[in-house]
C-alpha positions as CSV (number, residue, x, y, z in Angstrom):
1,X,26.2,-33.1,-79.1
2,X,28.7,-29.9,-79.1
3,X,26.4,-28.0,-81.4
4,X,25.5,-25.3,-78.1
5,X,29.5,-25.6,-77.6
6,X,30.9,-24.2,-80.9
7,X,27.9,-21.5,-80.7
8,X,29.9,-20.2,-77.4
9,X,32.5,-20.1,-79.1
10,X,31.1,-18.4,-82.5
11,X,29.4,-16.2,-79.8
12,X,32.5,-14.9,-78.5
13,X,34.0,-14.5,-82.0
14,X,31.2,-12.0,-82.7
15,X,31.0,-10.2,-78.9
16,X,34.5,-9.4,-79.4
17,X,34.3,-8.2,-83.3
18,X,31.6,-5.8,-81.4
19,X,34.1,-4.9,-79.0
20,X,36.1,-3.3,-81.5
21,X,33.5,-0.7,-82.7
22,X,34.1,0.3,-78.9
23,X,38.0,0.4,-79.1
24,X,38.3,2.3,-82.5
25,X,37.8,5.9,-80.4
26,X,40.6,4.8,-78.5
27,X,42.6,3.6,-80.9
28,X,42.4,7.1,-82.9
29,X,43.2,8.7,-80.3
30,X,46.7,7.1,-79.8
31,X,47.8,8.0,-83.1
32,X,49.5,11.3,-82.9
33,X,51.3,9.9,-79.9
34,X,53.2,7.4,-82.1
35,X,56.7,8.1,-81.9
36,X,59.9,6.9,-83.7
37,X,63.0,6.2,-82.4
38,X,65.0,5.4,-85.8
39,X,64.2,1.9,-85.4
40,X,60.8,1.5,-84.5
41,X,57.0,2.8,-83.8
42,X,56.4,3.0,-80.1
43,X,53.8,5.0,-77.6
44,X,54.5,5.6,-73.9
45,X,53.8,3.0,-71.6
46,X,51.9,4.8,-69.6
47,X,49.2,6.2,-72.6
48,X,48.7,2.9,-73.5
49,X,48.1,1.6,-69.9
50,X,45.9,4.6,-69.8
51,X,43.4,3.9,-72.7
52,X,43.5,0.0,-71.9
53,X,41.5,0.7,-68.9
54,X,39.3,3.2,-70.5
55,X,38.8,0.2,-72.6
56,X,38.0,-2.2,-69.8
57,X,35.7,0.1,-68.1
58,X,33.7,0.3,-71.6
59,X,33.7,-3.4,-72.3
60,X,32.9,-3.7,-68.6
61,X,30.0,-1.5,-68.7
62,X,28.5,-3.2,-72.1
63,X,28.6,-6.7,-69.8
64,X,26.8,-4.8,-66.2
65,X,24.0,-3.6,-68.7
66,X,23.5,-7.3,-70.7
67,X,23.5,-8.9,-67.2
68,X,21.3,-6.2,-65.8
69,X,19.1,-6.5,-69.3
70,X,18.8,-10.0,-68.6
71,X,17.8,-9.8,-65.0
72,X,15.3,-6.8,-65.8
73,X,13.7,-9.1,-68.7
74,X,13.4,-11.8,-66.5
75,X,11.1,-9.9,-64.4
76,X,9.5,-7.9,-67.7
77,X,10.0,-9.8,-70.5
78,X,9.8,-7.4,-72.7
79,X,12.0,-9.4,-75.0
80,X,9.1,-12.1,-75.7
81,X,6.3,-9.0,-76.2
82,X,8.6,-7.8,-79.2
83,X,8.6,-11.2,-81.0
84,X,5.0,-12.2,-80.4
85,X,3.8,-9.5,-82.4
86,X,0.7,-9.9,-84.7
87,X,0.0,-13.0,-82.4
88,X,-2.6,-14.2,-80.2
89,X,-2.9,-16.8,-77.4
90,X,-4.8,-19.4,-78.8
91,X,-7.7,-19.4,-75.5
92,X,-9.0,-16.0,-77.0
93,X,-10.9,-18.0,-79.5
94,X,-13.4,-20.8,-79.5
95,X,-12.3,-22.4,-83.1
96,X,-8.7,-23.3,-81.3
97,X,-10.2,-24.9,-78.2
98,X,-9.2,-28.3,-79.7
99,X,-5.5,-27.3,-78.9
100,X,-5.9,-27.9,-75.4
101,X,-5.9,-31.2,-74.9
102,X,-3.0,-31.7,-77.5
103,X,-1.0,-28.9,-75.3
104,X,-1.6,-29.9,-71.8
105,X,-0.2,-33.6,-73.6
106,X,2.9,-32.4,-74.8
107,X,3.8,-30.3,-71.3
108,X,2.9,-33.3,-69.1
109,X,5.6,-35.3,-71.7
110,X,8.1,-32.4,-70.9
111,X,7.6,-31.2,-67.8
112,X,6.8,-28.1,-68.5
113,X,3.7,-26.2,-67.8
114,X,4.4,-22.8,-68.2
115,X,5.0,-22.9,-71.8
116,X,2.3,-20.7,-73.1
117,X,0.7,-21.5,-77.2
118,X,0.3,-18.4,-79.1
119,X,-1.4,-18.3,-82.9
120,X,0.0,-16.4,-85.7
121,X,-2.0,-14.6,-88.2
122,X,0.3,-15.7,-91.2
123,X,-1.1,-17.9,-93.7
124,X,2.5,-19.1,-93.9
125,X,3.2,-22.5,-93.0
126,X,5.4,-22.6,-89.9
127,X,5.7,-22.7,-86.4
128,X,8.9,-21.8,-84.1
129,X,9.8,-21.1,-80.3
130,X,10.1,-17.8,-78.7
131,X,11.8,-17.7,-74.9
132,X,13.7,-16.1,-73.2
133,X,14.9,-16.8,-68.8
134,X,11.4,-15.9,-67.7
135,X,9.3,-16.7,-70.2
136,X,8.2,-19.7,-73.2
137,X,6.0,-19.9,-75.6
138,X,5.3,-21.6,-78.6
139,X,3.6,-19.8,-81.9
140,X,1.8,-22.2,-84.2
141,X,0.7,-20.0,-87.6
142,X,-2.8,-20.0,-89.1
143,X,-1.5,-21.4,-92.2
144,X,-0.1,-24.5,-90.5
145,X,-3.0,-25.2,-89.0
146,X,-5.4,-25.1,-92.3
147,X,-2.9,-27.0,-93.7
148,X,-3.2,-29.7,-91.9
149,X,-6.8,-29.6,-91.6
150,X,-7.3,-30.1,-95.5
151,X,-4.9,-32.9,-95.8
152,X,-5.7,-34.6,-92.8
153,X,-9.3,-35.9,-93.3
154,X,-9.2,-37.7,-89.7
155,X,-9.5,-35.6,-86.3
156,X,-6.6,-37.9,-85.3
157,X,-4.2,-37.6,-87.6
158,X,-4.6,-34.3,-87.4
159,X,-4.1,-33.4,-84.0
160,X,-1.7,-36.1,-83.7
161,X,0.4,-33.8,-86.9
162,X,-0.1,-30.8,-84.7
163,X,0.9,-32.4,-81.3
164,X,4.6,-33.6,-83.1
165,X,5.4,-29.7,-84.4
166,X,4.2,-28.6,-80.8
167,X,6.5,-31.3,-79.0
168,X,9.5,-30.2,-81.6
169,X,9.0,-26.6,-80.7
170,X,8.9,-27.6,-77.1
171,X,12.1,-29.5,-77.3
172,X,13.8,-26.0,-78.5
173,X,12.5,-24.8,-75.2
174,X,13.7,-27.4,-72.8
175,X,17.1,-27.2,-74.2
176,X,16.9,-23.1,-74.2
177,X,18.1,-23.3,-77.9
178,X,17.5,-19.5,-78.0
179,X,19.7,-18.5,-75.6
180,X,22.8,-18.2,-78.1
181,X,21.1,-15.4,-80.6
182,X,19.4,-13.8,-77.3
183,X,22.8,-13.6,-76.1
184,X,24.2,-12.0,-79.2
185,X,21.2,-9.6,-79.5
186,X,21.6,-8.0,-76.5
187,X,25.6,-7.9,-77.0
188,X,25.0,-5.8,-80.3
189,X,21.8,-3.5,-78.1
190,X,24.3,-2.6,-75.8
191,X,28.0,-2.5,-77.4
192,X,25.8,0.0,-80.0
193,X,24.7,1.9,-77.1
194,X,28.0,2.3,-75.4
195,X,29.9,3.0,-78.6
196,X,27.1,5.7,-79.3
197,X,27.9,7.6,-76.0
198,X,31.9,7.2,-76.6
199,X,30.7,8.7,-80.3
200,X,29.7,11.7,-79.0
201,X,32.1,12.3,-76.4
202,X,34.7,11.6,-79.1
203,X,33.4,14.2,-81.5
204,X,33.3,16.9,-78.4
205,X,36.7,16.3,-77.6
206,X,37.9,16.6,-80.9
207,X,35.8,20.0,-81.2
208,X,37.3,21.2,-77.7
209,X,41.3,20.2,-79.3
210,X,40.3,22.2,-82.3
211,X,40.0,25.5,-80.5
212,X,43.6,25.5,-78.6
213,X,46.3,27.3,-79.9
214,X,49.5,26.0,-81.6
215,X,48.5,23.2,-83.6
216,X,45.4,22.2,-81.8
217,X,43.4,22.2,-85.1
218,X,45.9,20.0,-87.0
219,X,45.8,17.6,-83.9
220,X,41.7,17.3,-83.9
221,X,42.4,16.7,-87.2
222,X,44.8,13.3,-87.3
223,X,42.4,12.1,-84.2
224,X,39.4,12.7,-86.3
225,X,40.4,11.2,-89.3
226,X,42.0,8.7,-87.6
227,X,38.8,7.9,-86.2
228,X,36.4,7.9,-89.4
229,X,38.8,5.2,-90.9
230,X,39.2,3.1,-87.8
231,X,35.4,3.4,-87.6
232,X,34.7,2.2,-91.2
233,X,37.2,-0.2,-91.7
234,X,35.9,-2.4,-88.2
235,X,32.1,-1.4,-89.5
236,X,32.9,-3.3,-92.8
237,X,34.9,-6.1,-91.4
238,X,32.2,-6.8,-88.3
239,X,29.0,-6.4,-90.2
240,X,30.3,-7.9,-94.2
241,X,33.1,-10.4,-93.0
242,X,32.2,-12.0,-89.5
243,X,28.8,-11.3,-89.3
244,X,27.6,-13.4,-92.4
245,X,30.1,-16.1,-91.8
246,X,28.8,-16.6,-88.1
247,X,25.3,-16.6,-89.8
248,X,26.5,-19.2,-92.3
249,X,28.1,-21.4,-89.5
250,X,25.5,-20.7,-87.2
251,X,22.9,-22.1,-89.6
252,X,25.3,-25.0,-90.7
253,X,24.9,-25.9,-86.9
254,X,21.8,-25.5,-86.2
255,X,20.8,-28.6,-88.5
256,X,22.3,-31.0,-85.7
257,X,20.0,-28.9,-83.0
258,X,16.9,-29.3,-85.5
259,X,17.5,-33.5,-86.2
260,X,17.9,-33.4,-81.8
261,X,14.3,-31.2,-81.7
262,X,13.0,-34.3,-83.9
263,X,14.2,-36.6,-82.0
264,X,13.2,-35.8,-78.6
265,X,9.8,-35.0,-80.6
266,X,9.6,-38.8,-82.0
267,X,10.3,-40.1,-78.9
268,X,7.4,-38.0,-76.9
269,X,4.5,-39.3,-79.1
270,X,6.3,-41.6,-81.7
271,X,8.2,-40.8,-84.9
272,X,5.7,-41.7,-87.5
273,X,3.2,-38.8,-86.4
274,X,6.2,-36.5,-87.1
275,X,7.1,-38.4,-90.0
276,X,3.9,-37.9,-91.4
277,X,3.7,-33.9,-90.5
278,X,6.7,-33.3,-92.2
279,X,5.9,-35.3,-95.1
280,X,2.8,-32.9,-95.3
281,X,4.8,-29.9,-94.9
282,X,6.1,-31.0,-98.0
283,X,7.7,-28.6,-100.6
284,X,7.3,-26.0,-97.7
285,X,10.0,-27.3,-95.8
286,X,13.0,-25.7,-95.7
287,X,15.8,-27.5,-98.2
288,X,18.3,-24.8,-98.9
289,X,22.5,-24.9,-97.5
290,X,21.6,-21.4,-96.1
291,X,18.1,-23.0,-94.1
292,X,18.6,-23.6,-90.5
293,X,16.0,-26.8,-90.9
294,X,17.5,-29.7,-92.8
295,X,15.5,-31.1,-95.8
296,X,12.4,-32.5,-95.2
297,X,13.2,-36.0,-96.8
298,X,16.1,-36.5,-94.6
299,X,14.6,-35.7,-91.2
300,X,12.1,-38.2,-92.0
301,X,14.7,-41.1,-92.9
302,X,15.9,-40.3,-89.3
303,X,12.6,-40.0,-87.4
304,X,10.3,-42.6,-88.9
305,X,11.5,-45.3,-87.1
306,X,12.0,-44.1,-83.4
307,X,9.7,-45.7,-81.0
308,X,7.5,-43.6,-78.5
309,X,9.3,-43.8,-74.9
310,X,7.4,-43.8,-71.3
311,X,9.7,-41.2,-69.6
312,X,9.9,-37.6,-69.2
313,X,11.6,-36.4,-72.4
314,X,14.5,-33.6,-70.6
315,X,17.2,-31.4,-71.5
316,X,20.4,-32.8,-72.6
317,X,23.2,-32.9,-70.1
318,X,25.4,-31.4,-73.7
319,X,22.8,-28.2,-73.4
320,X,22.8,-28.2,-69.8
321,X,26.5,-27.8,-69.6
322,X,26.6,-25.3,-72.5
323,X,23.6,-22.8,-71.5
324,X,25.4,-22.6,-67.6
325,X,29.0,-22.0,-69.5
326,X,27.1,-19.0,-71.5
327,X,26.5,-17.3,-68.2
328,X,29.5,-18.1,-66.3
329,X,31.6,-16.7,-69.0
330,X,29.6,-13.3,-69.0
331,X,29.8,-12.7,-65.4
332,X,33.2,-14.2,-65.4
333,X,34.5,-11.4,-68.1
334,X,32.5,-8.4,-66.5
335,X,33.9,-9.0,-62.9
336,X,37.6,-9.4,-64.8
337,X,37.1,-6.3,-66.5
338,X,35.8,-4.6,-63.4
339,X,38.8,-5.6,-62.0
340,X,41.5,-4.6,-64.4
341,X,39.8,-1.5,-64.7
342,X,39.4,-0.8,-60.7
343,X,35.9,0.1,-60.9
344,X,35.1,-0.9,-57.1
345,X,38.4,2.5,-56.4
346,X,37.0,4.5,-59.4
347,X,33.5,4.0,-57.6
348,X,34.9,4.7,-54.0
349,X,36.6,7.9,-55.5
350,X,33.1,9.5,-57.0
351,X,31.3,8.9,-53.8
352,X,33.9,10.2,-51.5
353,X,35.0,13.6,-53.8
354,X,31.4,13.7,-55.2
355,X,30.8,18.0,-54.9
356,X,35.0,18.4,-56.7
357,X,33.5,15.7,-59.2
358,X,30.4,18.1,-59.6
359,X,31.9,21.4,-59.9
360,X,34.6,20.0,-62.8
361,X,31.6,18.3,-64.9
362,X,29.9,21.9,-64.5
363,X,32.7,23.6,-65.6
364,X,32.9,21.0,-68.7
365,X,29.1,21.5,-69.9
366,X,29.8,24.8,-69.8
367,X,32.5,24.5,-71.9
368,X,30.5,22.4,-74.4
369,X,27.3,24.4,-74.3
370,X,30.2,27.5,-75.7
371,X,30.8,25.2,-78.7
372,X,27.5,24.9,-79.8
């Protein structure tokens, strides 16, 4: 399965469409040194080498603070707390104690007992996985549940319904099937952040230009302007263009992921139990092109006849391979950039001239506070 595969892939489409909202500052301001030699549109060599590692050092500092963001959630998880709003683990109340039996089953099957079961207050019908490196959980809704209860008559079938959607959320887990979006999500928190901070240090610099003599004005100006449109034309081509057709893809893909959740699901407790909870789900399923879940009829065609198996139901080695290529290429890229941008000299050079450092950033606030 090379589902996880093309994500990377589609993930690195997306982190470098990001990437650009942080190069269009840059990019304006090499416009008024465009110059024309009667043949063609050149810039010095040495501008350009100039603003490429600018660049680098931006692009390297959005990948530090992901890798950092990931380390700090591992320990926090403050990530998980966001999406378990409005829910509930399941011990705080006595009418979900039948869970437990049903829980412990489906971590003994995969090896997992740290996976937490949480209740959400919805009357919608669903169920999902939320994790992250540190943490997993899986959220069954109220609605489910009462579902289940009215059109199951026996205890069995009913817990046996509930066990299958708990194993096929659990099989997300396992495989860390959230780790492309998380990856993505913390891409766009921190490429918005830096790109906010090279904003405002933009819009000061253009204010400073604007007071000097002799054309100052005019140049702020072209850089300014130069900017806005950069700025609006990357907005509308990242968030309009590649945005919705990595959603479209990413959904397309995500079907193969869902039938391999089934699957692995069929084969911890049998395929007809899942057969016959998604044949309850009914016309709540999810049968749309744009759904991320296939349609209910044809994941039972697939799962209805798959035998229950004796072993421990594990990760692919596909998924495996994938999830350790997602971070390999992160650190990989930030310690390239960090290179190419000589942040272990730039670093060396702050620490050893520190107090000149100190008494030029002075002498710049005090510049900016005279503009405002």
């Amino acid at each position: 399965m090379l589902t996880k595969l093309i994500n990377l892939v589609l993930i690195f489409i997306v982190c470098c469409c990001n990437f650009l909202f942080v190069l269009s500052p840059f990019l304006a301001i090499l416009v008024p040194f465009i110059e024309y030699n009667g043949k063609e549109f050149y810039i010095a060599t040495a501008i350009v080498v100039a603003v490429l590692k600018i660049f680098s050092m931006a692009i390297f500092l959005i990948c530090f603070l992901m890798i950092l963001y990931l380390f700090l959630d591992y320990i926090f998880g403050f990530s998980v707390r966001s999406s378990l709003k409005n829910c509930f683990r399941y011990e705080k109340y006595k009418e979900y104690d039948f869970l437990t039996a049903i829980l412990s089953q489906v971590k003994e099957k995969f090896a997992e007992n740290s996976v937490r079961l949480y209740i959400n207050k919805t009357n919608e019908i669903n169920a999902f996985a939320v994790g992250s490196l540190g943490s997993k959980n899986i959220v069954i809704s109220k609605g489910l549940i009462e579902h289940f209860l009215l059109l199951y008559p026996e205890p069995k079938a009913f817990l046996s319904a509930i066990r299958s959607v708990m194993a096929h959320e659990m099989s997300h887990l396992i495989n860390k099937d959230f780790l492309p979006a998380y990856i993505i999500l913390i891409n766009q928190k921190f490429t918005n952040f830096v790109s906010f901070i090279l904003h405002f240090i933009f819009i000061n610099l253009s204010r400073f230009l604007s007071m000097m003599p002799y054309g100052g004005r005019s140049f702020a100006n072209i850089i300014y302007n130069s900017y806005i449109f950069l700025n609006y034309f990357i907005t509308f081509f990242n968030r309009i263009i590649v945005f919705n057709i990595y959603e479209f893809l990413r959904k397309f893909l995500s079907r193969s992921i869902e039938y391999r959740c089934d699957y692995q699901a069929s084969q911890a407790f049998g395929g007809k139990y899942l057969a016959s909870a998604l044949s309850m789900i009914g016309g709540n399923g999810y049968f749309t092109i744009f759904s991320t879940h296939p349609s209910t009829k044809s994941r039972i065609k697939r799962v209805e006849e798959v035998k229950k198996t004796d072993a421990v139901i594990k990760q692919s080695i596909f998924d495996t391979i994938a999830n350790y290529l997602a971070f390999m290429f992160l650190i990989f890229t930030t310690l390239s950039l960090a290179k190419f941008a000589k942040i272990d000299i730039f670093i060396r050079e702050i620490l050893q001239n520190h107090e000149n450092i100190y008494r030029k950033l002075s002498y710049l606030w005090q510049l900016i506070s005279k503009i405002y």
